[in-house]
N, C-alpha and C positions, 0 to 999 in steps of 0.2 A: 871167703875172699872179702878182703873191705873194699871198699870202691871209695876212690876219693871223690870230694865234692867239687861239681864243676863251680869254675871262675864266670859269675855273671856280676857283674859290672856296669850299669844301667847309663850311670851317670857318663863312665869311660865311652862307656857304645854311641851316644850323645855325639861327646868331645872327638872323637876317632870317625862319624860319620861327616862332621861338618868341616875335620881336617881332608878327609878323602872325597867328598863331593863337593865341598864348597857349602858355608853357610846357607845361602838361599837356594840352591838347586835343595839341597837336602831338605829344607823348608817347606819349600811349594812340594816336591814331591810327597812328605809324609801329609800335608794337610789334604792334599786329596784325598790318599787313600783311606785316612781315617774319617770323612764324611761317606766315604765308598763302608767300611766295614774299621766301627771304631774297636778300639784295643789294638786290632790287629800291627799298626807300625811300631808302637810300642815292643809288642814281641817282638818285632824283626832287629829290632835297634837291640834289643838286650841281648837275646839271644844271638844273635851274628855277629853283629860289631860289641857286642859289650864281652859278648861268649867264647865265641869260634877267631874271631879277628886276634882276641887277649890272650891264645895258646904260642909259648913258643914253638918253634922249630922252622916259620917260614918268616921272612922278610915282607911287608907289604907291598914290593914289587913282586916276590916271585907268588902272593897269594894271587896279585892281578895278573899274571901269568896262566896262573891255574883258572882263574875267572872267566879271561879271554877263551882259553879253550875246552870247560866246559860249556858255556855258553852258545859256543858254536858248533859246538858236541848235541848239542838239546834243541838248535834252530825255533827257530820261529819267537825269538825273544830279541828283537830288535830296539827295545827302549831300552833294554837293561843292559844287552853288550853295547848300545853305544854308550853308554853311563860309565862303563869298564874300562871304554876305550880311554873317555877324558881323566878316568882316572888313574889309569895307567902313566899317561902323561906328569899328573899330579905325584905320583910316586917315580916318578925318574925316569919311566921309561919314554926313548927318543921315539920317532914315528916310526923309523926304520925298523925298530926292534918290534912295533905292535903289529907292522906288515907281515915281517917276517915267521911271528905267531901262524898266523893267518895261513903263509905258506906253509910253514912245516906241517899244518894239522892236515893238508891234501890228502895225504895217503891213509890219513886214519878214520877222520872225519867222511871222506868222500870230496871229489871234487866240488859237486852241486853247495855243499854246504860249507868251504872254505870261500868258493868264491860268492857266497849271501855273506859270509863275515868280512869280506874284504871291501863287500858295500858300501857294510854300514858303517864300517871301520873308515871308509874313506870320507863319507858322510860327516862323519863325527870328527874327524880332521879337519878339514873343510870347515867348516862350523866353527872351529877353537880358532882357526888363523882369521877367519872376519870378524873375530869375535874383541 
């Protein structure tokens, strides 16, 4: 079997972070972590957004769909679904639709952990309208 060669994209994964989080969040955030553990946002940018983001078959709303509810699937990751949330926004999606995430994961997710996503979700809402 040949296995085709994945699409990494460095430069893309750059351009496609700072359209989906905003130039300076994307900024401040990767400069911490790389004084935290350098190389490492480097990968994350190529291989995510330059790798996984570049595949067709989802739309960047319905990937921040999938984002929303693994995230909330996984708990205890409260800076990075609220990150989700603002960019969920940033891709089209209305409040109501990032609510509504939130509820339909009830039954899958668990109560406990739809209403921590509903949080922080409301959180990160809150935050974009004074913002």
């Amino acid at each position: 079997m040949e296995l085709r060669e994945a699409r990494l994209d460095r430069v893309a994964g750059y351009r496609l972070l700072d359209a989906l989080q905003g130039e300076q969040a994307s900024e401040a955030t990767l400069a911490g972590l790389e004084r935290l553990a350098p190389g490492f946002p480097d990968w994350i940018v190529t291989s995510l957004f330059g790798g996984t983001y570049q595949r067709d078959g989802l739309s960047p709303r319905d990937r921040q769909v999938a984002n929303l509810a693994a995230l909330t699937a996984l708990g205890g990751v409260d800076p990075q679904l609220a990150g989700h949330v603002r960019t969920g926004l940033r891709v089209g999606m209305t409040e109501r639709e990032i609510i509504e995430v939130f509820v339909h994961l009830a039954p899958y997710t668990g109560l406990p952990k739809a209403l921590a996503g509903l949080r922080v979700a409301a959180a990160a809402l809150r935050e974009g309208a004074e913002a």
